[in-house]
C-alpha positions in Angstrom: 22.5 -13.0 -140.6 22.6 -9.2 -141.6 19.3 -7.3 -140.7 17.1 -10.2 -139.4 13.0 -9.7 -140.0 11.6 -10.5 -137.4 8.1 -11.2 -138.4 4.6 -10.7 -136.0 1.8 -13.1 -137.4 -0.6 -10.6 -139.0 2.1 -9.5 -141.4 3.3 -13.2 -142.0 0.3 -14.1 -142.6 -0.9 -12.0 -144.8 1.5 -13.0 -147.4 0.6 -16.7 -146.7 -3.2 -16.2 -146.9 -2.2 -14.2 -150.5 0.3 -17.1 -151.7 2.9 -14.2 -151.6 5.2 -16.0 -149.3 8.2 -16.3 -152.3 8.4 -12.9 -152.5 9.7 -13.1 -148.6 12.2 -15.4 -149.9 13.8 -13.7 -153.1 13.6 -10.5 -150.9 15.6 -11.4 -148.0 17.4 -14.5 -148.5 18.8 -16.0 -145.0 16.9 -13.1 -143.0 13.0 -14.0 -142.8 12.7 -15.2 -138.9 9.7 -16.4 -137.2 9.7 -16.2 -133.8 8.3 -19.0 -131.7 5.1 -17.5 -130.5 4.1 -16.3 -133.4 4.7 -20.1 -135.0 2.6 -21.5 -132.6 -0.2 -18.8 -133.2 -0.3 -20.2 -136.6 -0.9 -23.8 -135.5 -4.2 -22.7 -135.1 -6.0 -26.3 -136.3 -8.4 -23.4 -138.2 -5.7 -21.8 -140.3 -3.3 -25.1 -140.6 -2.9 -24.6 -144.3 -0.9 -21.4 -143.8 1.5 -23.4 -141.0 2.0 -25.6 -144.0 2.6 -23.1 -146.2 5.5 -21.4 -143.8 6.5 -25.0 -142.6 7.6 -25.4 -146.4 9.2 -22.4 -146.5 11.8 -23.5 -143.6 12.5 -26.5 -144.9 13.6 -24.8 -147.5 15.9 -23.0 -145.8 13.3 -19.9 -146.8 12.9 -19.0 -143.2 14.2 -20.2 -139.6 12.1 -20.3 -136.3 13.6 -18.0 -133.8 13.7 -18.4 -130.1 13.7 -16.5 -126.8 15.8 -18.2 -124.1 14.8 -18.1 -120.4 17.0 -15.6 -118.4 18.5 -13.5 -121.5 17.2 -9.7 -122.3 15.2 -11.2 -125.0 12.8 -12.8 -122.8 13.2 -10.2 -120.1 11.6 -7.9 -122.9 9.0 -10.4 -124.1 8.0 -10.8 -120.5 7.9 -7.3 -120.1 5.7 -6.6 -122.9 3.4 -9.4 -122.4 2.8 -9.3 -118.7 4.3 -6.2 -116.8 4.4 -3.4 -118.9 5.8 0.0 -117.5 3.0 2.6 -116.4 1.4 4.1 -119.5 2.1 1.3 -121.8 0.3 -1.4 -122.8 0.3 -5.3 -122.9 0.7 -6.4 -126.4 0.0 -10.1 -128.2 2.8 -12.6 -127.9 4.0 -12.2 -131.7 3.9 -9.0 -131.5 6.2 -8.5 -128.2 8.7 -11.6 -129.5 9.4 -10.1 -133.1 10.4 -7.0 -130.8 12.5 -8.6 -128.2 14.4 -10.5 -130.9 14.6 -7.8 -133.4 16.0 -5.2 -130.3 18.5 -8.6 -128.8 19.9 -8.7 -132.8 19.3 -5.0 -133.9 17.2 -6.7 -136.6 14.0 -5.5 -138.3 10.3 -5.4 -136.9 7.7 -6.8 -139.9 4.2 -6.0 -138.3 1.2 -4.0 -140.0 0.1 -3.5 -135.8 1.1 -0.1 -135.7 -1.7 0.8 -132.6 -0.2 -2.1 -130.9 3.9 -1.5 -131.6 4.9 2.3 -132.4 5.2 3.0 -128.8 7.3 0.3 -128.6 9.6 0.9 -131.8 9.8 4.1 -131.1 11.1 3.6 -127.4 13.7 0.7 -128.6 15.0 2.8 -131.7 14.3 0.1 -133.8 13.8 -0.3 -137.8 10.2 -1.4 -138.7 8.4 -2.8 -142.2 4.7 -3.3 -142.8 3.2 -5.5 -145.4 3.0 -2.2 -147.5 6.8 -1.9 -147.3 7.7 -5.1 -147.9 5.5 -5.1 -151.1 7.1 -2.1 -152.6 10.8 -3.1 -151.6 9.2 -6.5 -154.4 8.2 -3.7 -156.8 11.3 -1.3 -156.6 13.6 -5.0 -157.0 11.7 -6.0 -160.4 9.9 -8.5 -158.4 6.8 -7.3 -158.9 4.7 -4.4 -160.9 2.7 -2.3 -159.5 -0.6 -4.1 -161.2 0.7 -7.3 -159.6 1.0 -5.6 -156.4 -2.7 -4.5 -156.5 -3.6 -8.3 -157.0 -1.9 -8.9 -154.4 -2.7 -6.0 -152.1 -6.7 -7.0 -152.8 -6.3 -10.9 -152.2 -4.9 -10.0 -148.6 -7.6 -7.2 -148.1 -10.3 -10.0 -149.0 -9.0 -12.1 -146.2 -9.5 -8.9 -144.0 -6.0 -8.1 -143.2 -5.7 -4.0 -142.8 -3.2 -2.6 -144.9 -3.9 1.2 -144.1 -5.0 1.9 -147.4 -7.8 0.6 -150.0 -4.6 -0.4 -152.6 -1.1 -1.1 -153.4 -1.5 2.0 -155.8 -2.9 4.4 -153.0 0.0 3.0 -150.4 2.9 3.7 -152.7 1.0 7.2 -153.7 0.9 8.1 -149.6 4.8 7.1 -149.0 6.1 8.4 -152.4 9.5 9.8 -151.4 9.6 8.1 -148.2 12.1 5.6 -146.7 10.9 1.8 -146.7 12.8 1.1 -143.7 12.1 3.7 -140.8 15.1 4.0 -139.3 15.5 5.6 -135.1 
């Protein structure tokens, strides 16, 4: 697998809660991986229509669960993140800390919109990073999508209050025009 994404359950979900989970698919085919936690985060009995949405997707073969052993650097990063962080850092959710652990063990590819939560993080690990925002215009520069589509989109996510960082898909490509969709160490 070339370039995992690694994905943390706010920007996972926010495709599933806008029925934009294909676009994951036709985007990175063989690459989309869930880690445990944030699996189990969606099995939320409240929310199980968007576990069957991303169980569908790995039967498929659209996306693969991804674990964190016992005793590897993985988990000795997970546990790090989630229970003992180092002085001036902070504890961060389970999905979260396991989309970084994997993505640093398989120099794969952070998907998170939790940039309060994670920069610190990505920025310390040198690793790449997407937000929903990125993923959406990687669809639009590959054909996938237009830009109006994008919107539609961009506003069925925001009405199931997931924050984008900006009111649009119009106003997110205008604030990263010329800008790199992966950020790169």
């Amino acid at each position: 697998m070339i370039d995992p994404l690694f994905f943390d359950t706010d920007c996972l979900s926010a495709f599933l809660w806008a029925r934009g989970e294909s676009l994951l698919a036709q985007l990175y085919p063989g690459r989309v991986a869930i880690p445990r936690a944030v699996y189990a985060e969606l099995s939320d009995p409240g929310i199980a229509h968007l576990k069957a949405r991303m169980d569908t997707m790995i039967a498929c073969g659209q996306a693969a669960i991804a674990e964190i052993d016992v005793g590897t650097g993985e988990y000795d990063v997970f546990h790090k993140l989630t229970q003992a962080p180092d002085a001036g850092h902070k504890i961060i959710g389970d999905g979260e800390a396991a989309a970084i652990a994997l993505a640093k063990g398989t120099d794969g590819i952070v998907a998170s919109n939790n940039l309060r939560d994670i920069t610190l993080y990505i920025d310390e690990y040198g690793l790449k990073h997407m937000t929903t925002g990125d993923i959406l215009a990687d669809a639009c520069q590959h054909g996938l999508i237009t830009e109006a589509e994008g919107n539609a989109i961009w506003a069925r996510m925001i009405a199931k209050r997931r924050k984008l960082g900006a009111a649009s898909f119009s106003d997110y490509l205008a604030s990263k025009s010329n800008t790199a969709i992966i950020r790169r160490p």
